[in-house]
Legacy VTK file of the C-alpha trace (Angstrom):
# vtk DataFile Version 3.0
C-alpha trace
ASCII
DATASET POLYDATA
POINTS 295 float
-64.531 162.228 -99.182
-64.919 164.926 -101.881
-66.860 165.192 -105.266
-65.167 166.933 -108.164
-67.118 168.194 -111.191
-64.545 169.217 -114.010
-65.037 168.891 -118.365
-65.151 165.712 -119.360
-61.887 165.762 -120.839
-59.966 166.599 -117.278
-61.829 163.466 -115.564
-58.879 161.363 -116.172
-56.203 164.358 -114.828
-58.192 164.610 -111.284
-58.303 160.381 -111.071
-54.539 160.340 -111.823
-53.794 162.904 -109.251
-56.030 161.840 -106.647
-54.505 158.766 -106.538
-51.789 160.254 -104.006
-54.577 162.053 -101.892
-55.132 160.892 -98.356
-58.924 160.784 -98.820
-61.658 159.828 -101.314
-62.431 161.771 -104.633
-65.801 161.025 -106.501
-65.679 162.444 -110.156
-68.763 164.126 -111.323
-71.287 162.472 -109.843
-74.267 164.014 -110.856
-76.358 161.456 -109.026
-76.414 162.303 -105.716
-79.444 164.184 -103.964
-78.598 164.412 -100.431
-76.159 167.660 -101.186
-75.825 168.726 -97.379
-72.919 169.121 -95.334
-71.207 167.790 -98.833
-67.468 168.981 -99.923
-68.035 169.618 -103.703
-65.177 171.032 -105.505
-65.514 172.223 -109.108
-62.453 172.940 -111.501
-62.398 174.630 -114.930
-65.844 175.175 -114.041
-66.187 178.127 -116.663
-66.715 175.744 -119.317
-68.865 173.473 -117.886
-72.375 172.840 -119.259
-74.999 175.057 -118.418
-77.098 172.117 -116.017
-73.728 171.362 -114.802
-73.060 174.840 -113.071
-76.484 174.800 -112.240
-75.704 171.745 -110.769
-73.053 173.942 -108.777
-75.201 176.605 -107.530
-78.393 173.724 -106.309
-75.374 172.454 -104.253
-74.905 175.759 -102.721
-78.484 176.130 -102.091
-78.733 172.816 -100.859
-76.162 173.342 -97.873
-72.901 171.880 -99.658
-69.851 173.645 -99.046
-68.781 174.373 -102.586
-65.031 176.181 -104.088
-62.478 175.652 -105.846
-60.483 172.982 -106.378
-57.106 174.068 -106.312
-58.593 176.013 -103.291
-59.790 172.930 -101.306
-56.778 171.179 -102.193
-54.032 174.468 -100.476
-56.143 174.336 -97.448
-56.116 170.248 -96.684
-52.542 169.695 -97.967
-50.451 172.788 -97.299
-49.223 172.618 -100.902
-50.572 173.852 -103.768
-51.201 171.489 -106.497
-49.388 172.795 -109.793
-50.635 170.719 -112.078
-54.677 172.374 -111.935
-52.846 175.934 -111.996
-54.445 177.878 -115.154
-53.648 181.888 -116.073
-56.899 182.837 -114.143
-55.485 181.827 -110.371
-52.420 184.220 -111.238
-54.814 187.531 -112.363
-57.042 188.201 -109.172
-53.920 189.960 -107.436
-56.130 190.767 -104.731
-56.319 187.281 -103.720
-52.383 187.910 -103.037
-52.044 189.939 -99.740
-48.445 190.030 -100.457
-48.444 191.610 -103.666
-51.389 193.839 -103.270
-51.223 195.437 -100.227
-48.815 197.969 -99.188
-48.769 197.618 -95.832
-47.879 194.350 -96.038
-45.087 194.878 -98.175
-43.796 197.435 -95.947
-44.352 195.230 -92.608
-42.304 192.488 -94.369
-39.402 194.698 -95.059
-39.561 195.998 -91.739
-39.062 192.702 -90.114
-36.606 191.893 -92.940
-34.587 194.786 -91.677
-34.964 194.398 -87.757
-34.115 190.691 -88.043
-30.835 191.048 -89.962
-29.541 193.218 -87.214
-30.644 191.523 -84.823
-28.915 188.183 -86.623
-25.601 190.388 -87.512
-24.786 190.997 -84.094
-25.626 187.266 -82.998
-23.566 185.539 -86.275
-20.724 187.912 -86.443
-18.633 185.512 -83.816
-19.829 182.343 -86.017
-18.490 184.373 -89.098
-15.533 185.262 -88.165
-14.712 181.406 -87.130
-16.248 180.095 -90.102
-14.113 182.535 -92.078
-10.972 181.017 -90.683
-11.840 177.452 -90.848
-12.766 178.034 -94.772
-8.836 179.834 -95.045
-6.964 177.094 -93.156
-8.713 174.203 -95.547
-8.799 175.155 -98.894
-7.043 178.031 -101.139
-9.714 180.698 -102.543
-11.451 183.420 -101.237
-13.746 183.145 -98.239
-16.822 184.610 -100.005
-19.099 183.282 -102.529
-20.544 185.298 -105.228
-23.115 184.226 -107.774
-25.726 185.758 -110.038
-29.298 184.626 -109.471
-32.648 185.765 -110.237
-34.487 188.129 -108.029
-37.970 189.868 -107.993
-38.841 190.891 -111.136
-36.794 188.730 -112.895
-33.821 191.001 -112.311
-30.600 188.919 -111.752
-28.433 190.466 -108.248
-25.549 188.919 -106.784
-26.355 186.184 -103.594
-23.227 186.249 -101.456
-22.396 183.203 -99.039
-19.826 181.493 -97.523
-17.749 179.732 -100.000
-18.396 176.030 -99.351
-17.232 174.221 -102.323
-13.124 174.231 -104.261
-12.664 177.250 -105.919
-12.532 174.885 -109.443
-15.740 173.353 -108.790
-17.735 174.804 -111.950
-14.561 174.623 -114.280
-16.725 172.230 -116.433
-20.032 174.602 -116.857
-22.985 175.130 -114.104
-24.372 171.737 -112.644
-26.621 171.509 -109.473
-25.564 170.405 -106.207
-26.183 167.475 -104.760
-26.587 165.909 -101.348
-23.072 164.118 -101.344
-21.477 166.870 -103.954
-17.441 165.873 -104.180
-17.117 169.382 -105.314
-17.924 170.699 -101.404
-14.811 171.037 -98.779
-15.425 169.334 -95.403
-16.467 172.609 -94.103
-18.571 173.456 -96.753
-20.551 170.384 -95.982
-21.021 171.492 -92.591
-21.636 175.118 -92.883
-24.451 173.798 -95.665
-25.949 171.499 -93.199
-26.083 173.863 -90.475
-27.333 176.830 -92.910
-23.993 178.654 -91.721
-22.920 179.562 -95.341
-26.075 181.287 -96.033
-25.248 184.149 -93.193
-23.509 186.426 -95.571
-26.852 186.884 -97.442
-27.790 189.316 -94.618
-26.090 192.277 -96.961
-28.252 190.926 -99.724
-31.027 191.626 -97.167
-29.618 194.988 -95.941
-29.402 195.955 -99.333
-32.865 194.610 -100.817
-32.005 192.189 -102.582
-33.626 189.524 -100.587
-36.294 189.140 -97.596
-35.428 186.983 -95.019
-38.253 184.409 -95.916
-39.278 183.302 -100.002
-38.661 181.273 -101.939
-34.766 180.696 -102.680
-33.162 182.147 -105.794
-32.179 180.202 -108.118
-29.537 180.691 -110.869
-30.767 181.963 -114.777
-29.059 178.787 -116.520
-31.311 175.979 -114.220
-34.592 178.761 -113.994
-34.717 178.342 -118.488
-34.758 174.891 -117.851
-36.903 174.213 -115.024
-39.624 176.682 -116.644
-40.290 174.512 -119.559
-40.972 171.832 -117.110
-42.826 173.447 -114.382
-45.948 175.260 -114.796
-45.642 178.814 -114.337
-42.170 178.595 -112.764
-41.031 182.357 -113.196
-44.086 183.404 -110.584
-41.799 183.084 -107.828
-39.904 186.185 -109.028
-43.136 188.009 -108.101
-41.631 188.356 -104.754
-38.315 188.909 -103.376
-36.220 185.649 -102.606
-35.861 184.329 -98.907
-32.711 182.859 -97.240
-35.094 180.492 -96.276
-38.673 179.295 -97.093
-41.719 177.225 -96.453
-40.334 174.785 -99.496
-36.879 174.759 -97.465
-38.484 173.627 -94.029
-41.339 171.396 -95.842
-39.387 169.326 -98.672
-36.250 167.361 -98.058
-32.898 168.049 -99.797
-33.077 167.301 -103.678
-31.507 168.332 -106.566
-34.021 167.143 -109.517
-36.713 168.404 -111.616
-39.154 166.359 -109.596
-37.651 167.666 -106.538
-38.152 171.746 -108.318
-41.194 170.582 -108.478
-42.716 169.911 -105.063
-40.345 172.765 -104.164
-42.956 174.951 -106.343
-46.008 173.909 -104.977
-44.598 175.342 -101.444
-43.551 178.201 -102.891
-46.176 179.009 -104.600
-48.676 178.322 -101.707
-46.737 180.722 -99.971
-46.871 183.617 -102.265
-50.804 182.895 -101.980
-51.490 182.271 -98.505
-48.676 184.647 -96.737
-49.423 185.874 -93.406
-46.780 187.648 -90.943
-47.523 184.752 -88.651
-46.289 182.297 -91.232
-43.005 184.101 -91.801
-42.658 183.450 -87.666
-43.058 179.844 -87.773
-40.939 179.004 -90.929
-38.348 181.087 -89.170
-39.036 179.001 -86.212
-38.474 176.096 -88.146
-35.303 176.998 -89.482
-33.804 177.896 -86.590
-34.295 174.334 -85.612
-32.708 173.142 -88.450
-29.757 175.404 -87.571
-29.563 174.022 -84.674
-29.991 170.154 -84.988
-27.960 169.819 -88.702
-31.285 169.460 -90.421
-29.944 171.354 -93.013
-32.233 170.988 -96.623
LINES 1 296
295 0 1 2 3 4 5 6 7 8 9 10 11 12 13 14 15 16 17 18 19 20 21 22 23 24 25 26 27 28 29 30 31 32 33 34 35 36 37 38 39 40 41 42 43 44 45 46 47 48 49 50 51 52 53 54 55 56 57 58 59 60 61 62 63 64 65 66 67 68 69 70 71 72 73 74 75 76 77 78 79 80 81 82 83 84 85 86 87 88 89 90 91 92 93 94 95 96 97 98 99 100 101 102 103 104 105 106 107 108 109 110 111 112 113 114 115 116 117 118 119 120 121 122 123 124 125 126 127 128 129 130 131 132 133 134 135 136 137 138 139 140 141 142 143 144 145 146 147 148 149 150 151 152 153 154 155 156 157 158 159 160 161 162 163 164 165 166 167 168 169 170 171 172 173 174 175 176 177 178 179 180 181 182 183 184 185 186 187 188 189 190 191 192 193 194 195 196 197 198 199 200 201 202 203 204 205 206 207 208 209 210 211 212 213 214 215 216 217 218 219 220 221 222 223 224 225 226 227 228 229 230 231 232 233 234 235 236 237 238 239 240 241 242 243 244 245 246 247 248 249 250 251 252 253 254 255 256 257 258 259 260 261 262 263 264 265 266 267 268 269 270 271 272 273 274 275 276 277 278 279 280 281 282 283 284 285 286 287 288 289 290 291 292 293 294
């Protein structure tokens, strides 16, 4: 069990969304007395009432553990919740280890670098079959190149394996989908197994792309999603992954909905990265490479 205090006017917004939480959320409930060992979140708390932060800071006093919502909610469900995001969680860049520190930045690209050699050597054999198989089944070349958008909102070319008939956007840009008719029979394996993505090691080499992000998407879906999805162009403030927390966490989908909870991941990733999580989504993926989880 939690207690929120928000305005007034956003009591209805953290009952709708609580709904889906796997514990209890009390609503300003100024009530109470017995304030210790309490979880009391507070959000927009800036315009609260003057008795109402004061409220707030007796709680501290009083031995309550007392943040953030959004906060609360990144540490208990691994996700952050989009919908509570406001302008103010974006400007304390500190608060971002990947974007304001250096040596993080240069540690990343370091093991960016180190890993796609080390995965060059390794894939080269499964590229060079894969790379027949895609010539013997379907005319067209065996590379894939498209333009999506990168860090900084700068657009680069992502190169993969060709998966799909070389006609398959002759009617205008449309996402893929899990059973896609446009995708060859070994396009639909080399996307389950994560194989086609191997030629964005050169996007790596080159800078382009970190081995873990979020995934680039293309300009033509990004306009649309961002009118749908709150602060949806944040992602860019990083470079792109081949894979990502959203890739190992959510299950293949090709909707708005589906951008969405794709979002929260990836942007509770550009908050909370550590080295150590890079490991374990890397981890993760390998196991989907291995056992045709592919997402």
């Amino acid at each position: 069990m939690i207690y929120v205090y928000c305005p007034k006017n956003k009591e209805q917004k953290i009952r709708e969304l609580s709904k889906k939480y796997p514990f209890e959320v009390i609503v300003n409930d100024y009530s109470i007395r017995d304030l210790t060992r309490k979880v009391i979140c507070h959000y927009d708390s800036a315009i609260l009432e003057p008795s109402e932060k004061e409220f707030l800071v007796a709680a501290t006093e009083a031995g309550a553990w007392v943040e953030p919502l959004v906060s609360y909610l990144d540490e208990r469900l691994g996700y952050t919740e989009i919908e509570l995001l406001a302008s103010g969680y974006f400007l304390h860049q500190k608060a971002f280890s990947i974007l304001s520190t250096k040596r993080t930045e240069l540690a990343k690209r370091v093991i960016d670098i180190l890993f796609s050699i080390l995965l060059l050597i390794v894939a080269l054999p499964i590229g060079i079959i894969t790379a027949i198989f895609i010539k013997l089944e379907s005319k067209g070349p065996i590379f894939y190149r498209q333009k999506r958008t990168g860090l900084y909102n700068i657009e680069f070319e992502v190169i993969k394996f060709r998966s799909m008939y070389i006609d398959a956007e002759s009617k205008g840009a449309k996402w893929a989908s899990k059973n896609d008719t446009r995708v060859t029979k070994v396009g639909n394996f080399i996307r389950k197994t994560r194989i086609d993505e191997l030629p964005q090691i050169l996007n790596i080499i080159q800078g382009d792309m970190s081995i873990v992000g979020p995934r680039p998407e293309r300009e033509v879906f990004i306009s649309e999603l961002e009118k749908e999805i709150p602060y949806y162009r944040f992602r860019h403030a990083v470079k792109p992954g081949v894979t990502g927390l959203a890739q190992v966490k959510y299950p293949y989908g090709a909707s708005i909905e589906d951008a969405k909870w794709k979002h929260k991941y990836d942007i509770y990733y550009i908050k909370h990265h550590r080295t150590l999580m890079d490991f374990k989504i890397l981890l993760r993926t390998i196991k989907v490479v291995l056992f045709g989880m592919g997402r």
